[in-house]
C-alpha angles and dihedrals in degrees: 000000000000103000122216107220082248081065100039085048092052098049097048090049082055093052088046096060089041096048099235128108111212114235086182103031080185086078091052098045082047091057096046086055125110122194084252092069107036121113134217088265099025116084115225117225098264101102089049091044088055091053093043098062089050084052098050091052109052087042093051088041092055102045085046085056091044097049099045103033097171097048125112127231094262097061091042099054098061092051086053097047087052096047091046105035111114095248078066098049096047087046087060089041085062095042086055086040084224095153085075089060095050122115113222144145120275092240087059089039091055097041087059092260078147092073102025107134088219089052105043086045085053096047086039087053082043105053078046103062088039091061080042089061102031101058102001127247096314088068096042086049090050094048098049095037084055092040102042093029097108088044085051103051087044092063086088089112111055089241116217109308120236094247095052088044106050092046091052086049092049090041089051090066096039094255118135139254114301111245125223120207126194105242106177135337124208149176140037120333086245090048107031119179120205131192117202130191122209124207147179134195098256086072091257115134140171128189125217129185136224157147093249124030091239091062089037089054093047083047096052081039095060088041095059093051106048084050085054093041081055099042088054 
């Protein structure tokens, strides 16, 4: 992609505000990049989307560990699922004000894609993953330690668990009690891996995987509402 100097000035002022400098810019356009607006040769943002969320993920999981040593699992799951949950990541997408650098087509432009929660979370996983690529998992540590600091140091309280959540939320429009099933376990008896399927009366349903059914069960949780937060 051949870049105007309105564009090379844009994107360095975006570097500027995530502290990373792009040795490959391809990576970032690439991020900023929604299927509208992707062209026969041009990749959207969806792959790097996919392997930012797995980055987000180990890099929030580790500080966490590093932050609450003597914490279990249980009380560390919810705090992950909190830092990582879409509503998060679009909340760090508006604070970089990166829904005004996203390429997309007029028609999503017009319609507010530019605030969509699903959207800004994607871009957020994507830019992510582009850091992750661009100068390896240092750097991705560094920009979501800067960028989710002030989330993380506040994880001193074990905030609402998913399961918790999800049932007052169903409760508050008179539906029942979401239910969990047992999909698959796998694994050794010493390292057992459960998946775990949540679901609610209106047919939606969301899985979530872990090494105890408890933490299986908050996974699948988190999954289903962030799926609600997004159907709404």
């Amino acid at each position: 992609m051949v870049l105007t100097k309105r564009d090379e000035k844009r994107l360095a002022d975006l570097e500027s505000r995530f502290g990373h400098v792009f040795s490959n810019r391809n990576l970032l356009i690439e991020a900023l990049t929604h299927a509208s607006a992707a062209g026969r040769f041009e990749p959207d943002n969806q792959r790097l989307e996919f392997l930012g969320d797995r980055v987000l993920g180990l890099v929030v999981a580790e500080a966490l560990i590093e932050r609450f040593p003597n914490e279990t699992e249980g009380r560390l799951a919810p705090r992950l699922n909190a830092l990582v949950r879409r509503e998060t990541c679009a909340e760090v997408a508006t604070q970089l004000a990166l829904g005004d650098e996203l390429r997309m087509a007029r028609s999503e432009a017009n319609t507010g894609g530019r605030k969509k929660l699903a959207l800004l979370a994607d871009a957020m996983e994507a830019v992510i993953a582009a850091v992750y690529l661009d100068g390896g998992l240092k750097a991705a540590s560094s920009f979501i330690v800067t960028h989710w600091g002030e989330r993380l140091d506040q994880q001193a309280e074990t905030p609402i668990d998913a399961k918790t959540a999800l049932q007052e939320w169903a409760q508050g429009l008179g539906l029942p009690v979401p239910r969990y099933e047992l999909i698959e376990r796998s694994g050794p008896d010493h390292q057992p891996r459960f998946l775990i399927e949540a679901v609610l009366s209106d047919g939606r349903r969301a899985r979530g995987e872990g090494s105890a059914k408890r933490s299986a069960e908050q996974a699948a949780a988190a999954a289903l509402m962030t799926q609600v937060a997004n159907d709404d």
